[in-house]
C-alpha positions in Angstrom: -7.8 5.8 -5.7 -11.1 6.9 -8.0 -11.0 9.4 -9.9 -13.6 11.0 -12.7 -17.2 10.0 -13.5 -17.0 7.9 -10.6 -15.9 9.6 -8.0 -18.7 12.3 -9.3 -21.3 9.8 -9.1 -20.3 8.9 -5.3 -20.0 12.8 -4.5 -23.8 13.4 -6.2 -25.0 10.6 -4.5 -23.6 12.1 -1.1 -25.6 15.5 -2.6 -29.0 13.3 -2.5 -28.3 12.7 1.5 -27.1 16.1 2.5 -30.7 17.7 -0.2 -32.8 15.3 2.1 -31.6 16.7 5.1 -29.2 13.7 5.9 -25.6 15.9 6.8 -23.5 14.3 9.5 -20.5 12.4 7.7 -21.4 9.2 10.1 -25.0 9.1 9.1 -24.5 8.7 5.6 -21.6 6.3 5.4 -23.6 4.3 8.0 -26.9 4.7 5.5 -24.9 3.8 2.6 -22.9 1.1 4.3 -26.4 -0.3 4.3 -27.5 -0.3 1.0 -24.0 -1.6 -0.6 -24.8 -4.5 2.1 -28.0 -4.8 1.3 -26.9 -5.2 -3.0 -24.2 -7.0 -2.3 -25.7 -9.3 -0.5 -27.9 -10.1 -3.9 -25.0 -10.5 -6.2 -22.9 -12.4 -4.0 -26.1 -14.9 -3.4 -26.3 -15.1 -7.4 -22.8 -15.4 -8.1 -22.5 -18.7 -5.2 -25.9 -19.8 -7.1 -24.2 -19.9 -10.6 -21.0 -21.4 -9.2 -23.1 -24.3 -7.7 -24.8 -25.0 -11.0 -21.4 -25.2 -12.6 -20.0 -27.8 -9.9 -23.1 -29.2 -9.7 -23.9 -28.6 -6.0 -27.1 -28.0 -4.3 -27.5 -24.3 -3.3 -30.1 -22.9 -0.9 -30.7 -19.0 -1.1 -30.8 -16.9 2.0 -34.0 -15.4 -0.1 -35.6 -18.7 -1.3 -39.2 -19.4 0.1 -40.9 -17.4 2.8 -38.8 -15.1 5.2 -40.0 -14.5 8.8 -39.6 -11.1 10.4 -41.2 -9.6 13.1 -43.7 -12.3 13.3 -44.7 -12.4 9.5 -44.2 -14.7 6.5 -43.1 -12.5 3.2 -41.9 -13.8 0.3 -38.1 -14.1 0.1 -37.6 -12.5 -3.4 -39.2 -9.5 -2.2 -36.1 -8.8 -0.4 -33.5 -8.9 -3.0 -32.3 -5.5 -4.6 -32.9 -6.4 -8.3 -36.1 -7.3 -7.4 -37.2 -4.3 -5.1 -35.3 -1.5 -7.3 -38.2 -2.1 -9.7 -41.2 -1.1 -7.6 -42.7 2.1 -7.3 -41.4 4.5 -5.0 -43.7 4.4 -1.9 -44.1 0.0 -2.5 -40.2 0.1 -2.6 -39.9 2.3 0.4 -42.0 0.1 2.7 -40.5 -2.4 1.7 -37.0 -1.9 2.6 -38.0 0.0 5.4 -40.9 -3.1 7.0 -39.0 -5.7 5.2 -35.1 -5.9 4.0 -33.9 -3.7 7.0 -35.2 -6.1 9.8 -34.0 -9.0 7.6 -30.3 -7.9 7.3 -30.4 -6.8 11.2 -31.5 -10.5 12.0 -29.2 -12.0 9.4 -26.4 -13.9 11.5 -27.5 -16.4 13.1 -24.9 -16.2 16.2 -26.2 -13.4 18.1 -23.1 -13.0 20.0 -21.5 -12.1 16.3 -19.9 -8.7 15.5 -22.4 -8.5 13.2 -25.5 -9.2 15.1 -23.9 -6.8 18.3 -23.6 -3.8 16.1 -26.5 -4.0 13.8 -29.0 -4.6 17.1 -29.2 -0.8 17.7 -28.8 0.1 13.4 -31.5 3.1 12.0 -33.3 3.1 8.5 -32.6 7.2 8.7 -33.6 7.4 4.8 -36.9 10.2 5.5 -38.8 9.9 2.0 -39.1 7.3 -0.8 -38.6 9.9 -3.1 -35.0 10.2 -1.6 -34.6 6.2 -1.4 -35.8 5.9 -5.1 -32.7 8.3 -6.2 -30.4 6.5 -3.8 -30.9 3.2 -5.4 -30.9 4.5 -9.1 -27.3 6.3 -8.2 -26.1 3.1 -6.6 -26.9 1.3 -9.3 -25.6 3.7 -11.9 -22.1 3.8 -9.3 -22.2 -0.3 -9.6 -22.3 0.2 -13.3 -19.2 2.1 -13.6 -17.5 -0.5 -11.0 -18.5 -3.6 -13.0 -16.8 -2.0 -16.2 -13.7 -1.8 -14.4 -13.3 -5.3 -13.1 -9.5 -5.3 -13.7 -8.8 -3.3 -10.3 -10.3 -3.7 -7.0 -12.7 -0.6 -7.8 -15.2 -1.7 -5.3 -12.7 -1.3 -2.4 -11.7 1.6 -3.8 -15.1 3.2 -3.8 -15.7 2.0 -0.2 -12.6 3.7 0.7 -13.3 7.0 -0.7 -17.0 6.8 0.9 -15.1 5.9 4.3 -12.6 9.1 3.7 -15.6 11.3 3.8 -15.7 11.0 7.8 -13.1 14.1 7.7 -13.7 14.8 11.4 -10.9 14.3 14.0 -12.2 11.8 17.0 -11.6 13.4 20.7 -8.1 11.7 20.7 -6.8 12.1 17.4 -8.7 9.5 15.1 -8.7 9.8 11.3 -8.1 7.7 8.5 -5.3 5.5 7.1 -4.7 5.7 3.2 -5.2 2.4 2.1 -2.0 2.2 0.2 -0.3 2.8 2.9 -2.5 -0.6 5.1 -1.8 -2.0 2.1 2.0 -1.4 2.2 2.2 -2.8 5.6 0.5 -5.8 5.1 3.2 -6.6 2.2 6.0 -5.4 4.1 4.8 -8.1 7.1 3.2 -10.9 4.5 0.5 -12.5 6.9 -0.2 -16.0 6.6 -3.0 -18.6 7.2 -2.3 -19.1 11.0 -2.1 -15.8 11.7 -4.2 -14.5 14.6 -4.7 -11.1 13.6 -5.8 -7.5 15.5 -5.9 -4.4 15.5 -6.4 -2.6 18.9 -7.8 0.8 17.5 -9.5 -1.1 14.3 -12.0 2.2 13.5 -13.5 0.6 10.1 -11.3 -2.1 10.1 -9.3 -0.8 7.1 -6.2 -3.5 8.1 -8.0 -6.0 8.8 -9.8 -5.9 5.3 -6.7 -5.3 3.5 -5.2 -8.4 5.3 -8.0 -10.9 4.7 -8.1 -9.1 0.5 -3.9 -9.8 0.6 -4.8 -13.3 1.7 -6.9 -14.2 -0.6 -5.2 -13.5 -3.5 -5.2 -16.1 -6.4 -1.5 -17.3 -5.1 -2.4 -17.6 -1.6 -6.2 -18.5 -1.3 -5.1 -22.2 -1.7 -5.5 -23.0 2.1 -9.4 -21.9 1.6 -9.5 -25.9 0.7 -8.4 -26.8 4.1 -11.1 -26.8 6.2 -9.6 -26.5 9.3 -7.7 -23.2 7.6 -11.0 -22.0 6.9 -12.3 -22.1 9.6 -9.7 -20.0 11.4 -9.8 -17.5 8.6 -13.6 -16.9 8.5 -14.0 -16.8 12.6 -10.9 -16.8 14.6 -8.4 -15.1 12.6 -9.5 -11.0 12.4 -9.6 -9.4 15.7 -10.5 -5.6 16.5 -11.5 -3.0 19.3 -12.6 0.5 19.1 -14.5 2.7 21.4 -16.9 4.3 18.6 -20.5 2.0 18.1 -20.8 3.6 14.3 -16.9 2.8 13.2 -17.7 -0.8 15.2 -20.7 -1.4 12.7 -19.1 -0.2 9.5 -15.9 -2.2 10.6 -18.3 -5.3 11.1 -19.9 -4.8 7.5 -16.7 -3.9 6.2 -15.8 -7.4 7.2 -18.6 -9.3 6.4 -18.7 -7.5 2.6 -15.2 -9.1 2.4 -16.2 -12.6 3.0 -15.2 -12.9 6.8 -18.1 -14.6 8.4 -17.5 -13.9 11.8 -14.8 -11.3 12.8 -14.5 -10.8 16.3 -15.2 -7.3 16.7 -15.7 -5.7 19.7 -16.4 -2.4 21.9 -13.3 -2.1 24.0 -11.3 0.6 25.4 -7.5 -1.0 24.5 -5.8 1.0 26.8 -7.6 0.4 30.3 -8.2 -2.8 32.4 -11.1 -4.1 30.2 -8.9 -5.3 28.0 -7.2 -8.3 29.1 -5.4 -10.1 26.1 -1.9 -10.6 26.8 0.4 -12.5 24.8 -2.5 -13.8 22.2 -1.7 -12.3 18.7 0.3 -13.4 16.0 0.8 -10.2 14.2 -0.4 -6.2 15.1 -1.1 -4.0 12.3 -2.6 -0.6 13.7 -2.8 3.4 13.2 -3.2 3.7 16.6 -5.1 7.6 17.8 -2.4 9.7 18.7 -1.8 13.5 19.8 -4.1 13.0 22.3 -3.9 12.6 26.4 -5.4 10.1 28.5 -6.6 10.2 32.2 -3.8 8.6 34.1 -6.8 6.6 36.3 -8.6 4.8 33.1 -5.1 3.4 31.8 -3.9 -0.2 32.9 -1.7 0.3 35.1 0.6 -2.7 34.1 0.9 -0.5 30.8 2.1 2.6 33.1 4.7 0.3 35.1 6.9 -0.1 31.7 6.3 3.7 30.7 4.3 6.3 32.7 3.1 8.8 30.6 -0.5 9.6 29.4 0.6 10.1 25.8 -1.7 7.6 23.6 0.9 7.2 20.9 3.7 5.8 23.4 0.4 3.7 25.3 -0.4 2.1 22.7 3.2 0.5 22.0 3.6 -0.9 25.0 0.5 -2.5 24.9 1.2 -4.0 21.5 4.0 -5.5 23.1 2.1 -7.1 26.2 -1.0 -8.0 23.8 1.9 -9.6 21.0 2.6 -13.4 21.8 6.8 -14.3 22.0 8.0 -14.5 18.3 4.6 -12.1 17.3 5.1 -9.0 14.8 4.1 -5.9 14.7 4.0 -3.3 11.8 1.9 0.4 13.2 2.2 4.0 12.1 3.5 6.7 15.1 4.2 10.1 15.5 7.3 11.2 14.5 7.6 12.7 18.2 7.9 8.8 19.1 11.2 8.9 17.1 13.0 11.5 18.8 11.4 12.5 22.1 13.6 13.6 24.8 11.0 12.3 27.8 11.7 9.4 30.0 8.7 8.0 28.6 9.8 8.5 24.9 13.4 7.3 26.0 12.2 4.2 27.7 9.7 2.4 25.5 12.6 3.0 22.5 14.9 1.2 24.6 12.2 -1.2 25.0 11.8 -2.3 21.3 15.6 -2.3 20.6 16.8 -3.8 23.3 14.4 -6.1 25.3 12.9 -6.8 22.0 14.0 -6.6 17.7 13.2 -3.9 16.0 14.1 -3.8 12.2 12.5 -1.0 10.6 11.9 2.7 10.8 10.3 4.3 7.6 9.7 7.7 7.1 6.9 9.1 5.4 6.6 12.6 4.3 3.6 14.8 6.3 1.5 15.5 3.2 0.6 11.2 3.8 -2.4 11.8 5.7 -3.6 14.7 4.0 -6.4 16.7 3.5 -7.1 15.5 7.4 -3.8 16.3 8.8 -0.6 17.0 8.1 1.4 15.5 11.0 4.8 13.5 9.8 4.6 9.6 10.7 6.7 7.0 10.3 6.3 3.0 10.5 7.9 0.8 12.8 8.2 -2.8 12.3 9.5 -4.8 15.4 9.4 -8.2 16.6 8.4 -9.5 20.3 11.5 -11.2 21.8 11.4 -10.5 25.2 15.4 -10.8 25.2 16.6 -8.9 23.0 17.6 -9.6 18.8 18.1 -6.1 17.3 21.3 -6.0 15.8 21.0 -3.2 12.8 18.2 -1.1 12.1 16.7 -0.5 8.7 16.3 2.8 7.9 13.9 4.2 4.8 13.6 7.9 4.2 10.1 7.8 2.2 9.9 10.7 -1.0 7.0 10.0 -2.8 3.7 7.1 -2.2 1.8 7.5 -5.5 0.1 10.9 -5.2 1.0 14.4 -4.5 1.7 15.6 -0.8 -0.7 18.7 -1.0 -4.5 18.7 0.0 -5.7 17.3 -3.6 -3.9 13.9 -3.4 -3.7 13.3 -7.2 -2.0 9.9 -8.6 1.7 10.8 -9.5 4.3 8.5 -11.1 6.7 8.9 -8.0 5.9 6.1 -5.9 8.6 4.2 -3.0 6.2 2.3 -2.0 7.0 -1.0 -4.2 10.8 -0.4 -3.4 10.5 0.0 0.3 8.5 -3.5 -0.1 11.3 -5.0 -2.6 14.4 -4.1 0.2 12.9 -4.9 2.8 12.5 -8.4 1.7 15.9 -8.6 1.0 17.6 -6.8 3.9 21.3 -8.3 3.2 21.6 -6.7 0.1 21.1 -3.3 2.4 24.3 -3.6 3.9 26.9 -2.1 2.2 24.5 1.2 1.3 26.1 4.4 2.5 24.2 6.9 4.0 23.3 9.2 1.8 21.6 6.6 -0.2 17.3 6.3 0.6 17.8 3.2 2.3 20.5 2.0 5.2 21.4 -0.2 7.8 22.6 1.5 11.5 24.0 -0.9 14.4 22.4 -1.0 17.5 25.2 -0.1 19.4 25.1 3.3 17.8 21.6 3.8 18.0 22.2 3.1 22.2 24.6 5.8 21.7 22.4 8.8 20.9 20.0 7.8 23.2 17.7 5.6 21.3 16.9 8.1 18.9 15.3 6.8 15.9 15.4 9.8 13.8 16.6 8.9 9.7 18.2 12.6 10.0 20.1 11.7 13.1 22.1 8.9 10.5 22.2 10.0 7.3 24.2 11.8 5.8 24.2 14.3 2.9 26.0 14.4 -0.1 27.3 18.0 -0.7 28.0 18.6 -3.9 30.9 21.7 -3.8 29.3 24.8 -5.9 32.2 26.6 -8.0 31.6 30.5 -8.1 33.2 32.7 -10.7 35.9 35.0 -8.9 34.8 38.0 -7.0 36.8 40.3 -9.3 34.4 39.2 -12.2 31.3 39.1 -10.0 32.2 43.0 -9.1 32.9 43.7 -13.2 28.6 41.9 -14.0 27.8 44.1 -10.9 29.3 47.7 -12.4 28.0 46.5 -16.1 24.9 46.6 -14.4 25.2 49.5 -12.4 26.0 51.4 -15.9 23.0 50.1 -17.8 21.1 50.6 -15.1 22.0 54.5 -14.9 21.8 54.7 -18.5 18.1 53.3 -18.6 17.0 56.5 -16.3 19.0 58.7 -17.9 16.8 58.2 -21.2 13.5 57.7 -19.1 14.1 61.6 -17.8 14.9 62.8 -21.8 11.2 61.3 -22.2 9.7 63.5 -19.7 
């Protein structure tokens, strides 16, 4: 979360877009997404230069020498933002629009790449060099302020907040997942090197991202020096679908900016026949649209066999179940409708997960979560494919507080769960012999079958009334007639005033 000069320079710079006539949310992220490409691409080129100078190894810059595009030689260094930031206007301008926009389009050299695919039909939409000119000075002022406060991942942060300008609701429910709470999941299901990871509903690929960041941590990015682990980290590990072009190419970029070199992204409706992955993933992590209705026609119907319904949110776990390989996790945020719904849809694809399959957690997040774009109350579930069976008890967490406040504003608060619900869940014995009024608690399957598969944290816990002890009513009565006799002797002197 940004807060301050920084977040005032990202919300001026969105003021240069909207004053050049640049006002759809989409537009700009995808313009900006650009241009943080575009300079990252430079500092991440000089920052693998000076570490190959240290070791000692040769280097060759993707800018070094003569670049070709569109049938013409132009010198490489031309193309790099600390170089082109310093030219006039209208030189700068032409440049970036002729030069460095082609050259990041044609970048990767697979062109059957997520990048390549969703870059193909990518606009320079930037109208004036005027406008470009204070669009690179405010970038550079915004990488400034990020490069003073290298002790936190302030760059993620900042593309985050860019990315939670796209405030509009999709046609089925879409919007954005806080990325404390991907980040939550991700600890809660600790991915590993030989994961095969997706996300069937990936929009910007927010848990992919925080997936390959969590692996890449200083005490985990030891299997980078396996080559064979790299190689399944940078090109078959991340895997997501989504049936919006623009969230495709930020997800894509998002990606790349990350380090992933070749994330299989890809157009896909998850829920109908094009998709036909079955028992292929490792682990699911996914915010899957919900609140929505599908056409009964364009849904697979192998997904409609286990649970006819057209409801998106109850889709979608099914097919995370067919898409999830035998022993494969899944950690994804639903509805609280899902928990409790009376349907024989809502009924059956609970009964599913507990017993055909082992679920082990149900958390319960408070509604102001996903606000200011909605204020619908979620939960997670955490569940493992089986195929026979394995839930025994059910963790329970009722979720109070996640860092900030649960009104529109979202400011940082010192009430966070988060770091506890990670801490118990990583030691589920200790959770057994919590009552039920505590935050946390264990419920057997057996009574969970009982009340109808209802996943619910109110249908189990219990509350512990505190008895209140009233005076007696013959003193209550006395306060109430003092009263009544001050009260008659405050008019009394109002009407000697008058």
């Amino acid at each position: 979360m940004i807060t301050g000069e920084l977040k005032n320079k990202i919300d001026a710079l969105w003021d240069i877009f909207a004053a050049g006539g640049i006002v759809n949310p989409l537009t700009v992220v995808e313009q900006m997404t650009y241009l943080m490409f575009i300079r990252d691409l430079d500092d991440a080129d000089n920052l693998k230069a000076k570490e190959a100078a240290m070791l000692g190894l040769p280097h060759e810059s993707i800018f070094k020498g003569e670049v070709e595009i569109g049938g013409n030689k132009v010198n490489g260094t031309q193309l790099k933002w600390s170089v082109f930031r310093d030219f006039p206007a209208g030189k700068m301008y032409s440049v970036v629009q002729e030069w460095v926009f082609p050259f990041i389009k044609n970048l990767h050299s697979d062109k059957n790449s997520a990048y390549a695919k969703y870059m193909d039909d990518a606009i320079f939409m930037i109208p004036t060099p005027l406008m470009l000119s204070k669009v690179v000075d405010s970038m550079d002022a915004i990488y400034e302020l990020i490069a003073k406060q290298k002790e936190t991942d302030t760059k993620g942060d900042v593309y985050e907040y860019i990315l939670s300008k796209i405030s509009a609701s999709g046609r089925i429910g879409q919007f954005r997942t806080p990325r404390h709470i991907i980040r939550m999941m991700v600890e809660l299901m600790d991915p590993q090197p030989d994961e095969t990871v997706c996300d069937p509903a990936c929009g910007t690929a927010g848990f992919l991202v925080a997936t390959a960041e969590y692996l890449n941590e200083p005490e985990r990015r030891s299997f980078l020096f396996n080559r064979q682990k790299k190689d399944h980290y940078m090109n078959h590990m991340f895997h997501g679908f989504d049936m919006d072009r623009t969230m495709l190419r930020i997800g894509a970029m998002n990606m790349i900016a990350h380090g992933i070199e070749n994330p299989y992204i890809e157009y896909r409706d998850s829920l109908s026949d094009q998709n036909p992955d079955r028992e292929k993933y490792s682990l699911i992590l996914a915010n899957p649209p919900f609140k929505g209705s599908l056409d009964a026609d364009i849904v697979s119907t192998d997904l409609l066999k286990v649970c006819k319904t057209r409801k998106t949110e109850l889709l979608f776990l099914v097919l995370f179940l067919r898409m999830l390989r035998t022993g494969g996790r899944c950690a994804c945020i639903v509805p609280d409708g899902v928990l409790f719904g009376s349907s024989t849809a809502h009924k059956a694809i609970r009964k599913a997960l507990i017993e055909e399959n082992r679920l082990e957690a149900v958390i319960s997040m408070p509604s102001g979560v996903f606000k200011p774009y909605a204020g619908v109350s979620t939960a997670v579930l955490i569940f493992t494919k089986t195929g026979h069976g394995g839930t025994d008890k059910v963790w329970f967490y009722d979720m109070q507080a996640d860092g900030f406040s649960l009104d529109d504003k979202r400011t940082p608060t010192k009430d966070n769960d988060i770091p506890d619900i990670v801490k118990r869940f990583r030691a589920l014995d200790a959770e057994a012999d919590r009552p039920r009024t505590a935050q946390s608690f264990l419920v057997p399957k057996a009574e969970i079958a009982a009340n109808d598969y209802d996943l619910s944290i109110n249908k189990y816990k219990q509350t512990d009334y505190k008895p209140v002890e009233y005076p007696p009513t013959s003193e209550i009565l006395r306060e109430l007639n003092d009263l009544e006799t001050q009260i008659a002797a405050g008019l009394k002197e109002l009407e000697g005033m008058l």
